[in-house]
C-alpha positions as MATLAB code, in Angstrom:
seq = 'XXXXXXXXXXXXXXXXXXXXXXXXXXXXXXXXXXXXXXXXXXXXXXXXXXXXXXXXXXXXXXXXXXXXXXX';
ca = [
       1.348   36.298  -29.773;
       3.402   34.776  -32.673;
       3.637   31.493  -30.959;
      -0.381   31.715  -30.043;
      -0.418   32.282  -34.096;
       1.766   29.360  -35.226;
      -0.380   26.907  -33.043;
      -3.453   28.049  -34.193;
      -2.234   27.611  -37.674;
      -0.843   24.209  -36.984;
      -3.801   23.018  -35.424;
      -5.830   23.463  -38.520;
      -2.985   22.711  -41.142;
      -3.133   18.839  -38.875;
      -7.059   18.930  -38.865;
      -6.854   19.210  -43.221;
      -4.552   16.427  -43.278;
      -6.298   14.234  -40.965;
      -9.664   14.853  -42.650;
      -7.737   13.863  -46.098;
      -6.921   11.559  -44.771;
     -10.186    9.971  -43.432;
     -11.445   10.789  -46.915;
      -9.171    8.526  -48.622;
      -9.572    5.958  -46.594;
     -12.799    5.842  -46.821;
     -12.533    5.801  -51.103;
      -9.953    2.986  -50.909;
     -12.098    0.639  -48.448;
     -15.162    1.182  -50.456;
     -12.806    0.145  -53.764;
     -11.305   -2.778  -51.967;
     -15.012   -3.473  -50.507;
     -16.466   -3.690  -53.878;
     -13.845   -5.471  -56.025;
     -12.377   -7.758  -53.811;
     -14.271   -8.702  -50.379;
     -17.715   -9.001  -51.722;
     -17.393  -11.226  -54.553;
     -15.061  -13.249  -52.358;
     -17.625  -13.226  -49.760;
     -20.153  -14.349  -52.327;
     -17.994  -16.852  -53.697;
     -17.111  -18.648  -50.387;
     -20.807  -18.985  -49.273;
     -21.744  -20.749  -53.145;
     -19.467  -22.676  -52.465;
     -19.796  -23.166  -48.097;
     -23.267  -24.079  -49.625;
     -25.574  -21.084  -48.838;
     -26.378  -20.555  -52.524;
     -29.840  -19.120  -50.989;
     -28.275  -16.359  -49.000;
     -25.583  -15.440  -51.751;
     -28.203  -15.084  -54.445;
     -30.453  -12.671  -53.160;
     -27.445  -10.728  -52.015;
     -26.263  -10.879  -55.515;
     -29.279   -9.273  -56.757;
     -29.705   -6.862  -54.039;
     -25.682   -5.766  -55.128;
     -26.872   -5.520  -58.839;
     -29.667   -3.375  -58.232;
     -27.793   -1.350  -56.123;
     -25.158   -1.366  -58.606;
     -27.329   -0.240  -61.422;
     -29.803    2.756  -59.669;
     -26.265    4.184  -58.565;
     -24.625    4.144  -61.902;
     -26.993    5.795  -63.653;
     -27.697    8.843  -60.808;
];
């Protein structure tokens, strides 16, 4: 019975820490999503020449960036 007790306890100590875990990855690829890949991504296709595609996507970003900043 103690044994059926310590594995139902250790099932859902691991289940916490792998759902913490989940949760900050999830923060740290939406930081390293917004500061670094998409103004690289931008960056490369001004200068790959698809200034037309970037700059809408720019503005789409900024809008984006704006309505959820002030939520």
């Amino acid at each position: 019975m103690l044994s059926l007790l310590f594995s139902i306890c250790m099932i859902w100590f691991v289940g916490k820490f792998f759902v913490f875990g989940l949760r900050a990855s999830w923060g740290i690829m939406k930081l390293l999503c917004t500061v670094i890949f998409f103004p690289v991504i931008l960056i490369g296709m001004v200068v790959g020449g698809l200034m037309y595609i970037a700059f809408p996507l720019l503005i789409i970003g900024g809008i984006i960036a704006l309505v959820t900043s002030h939520s």
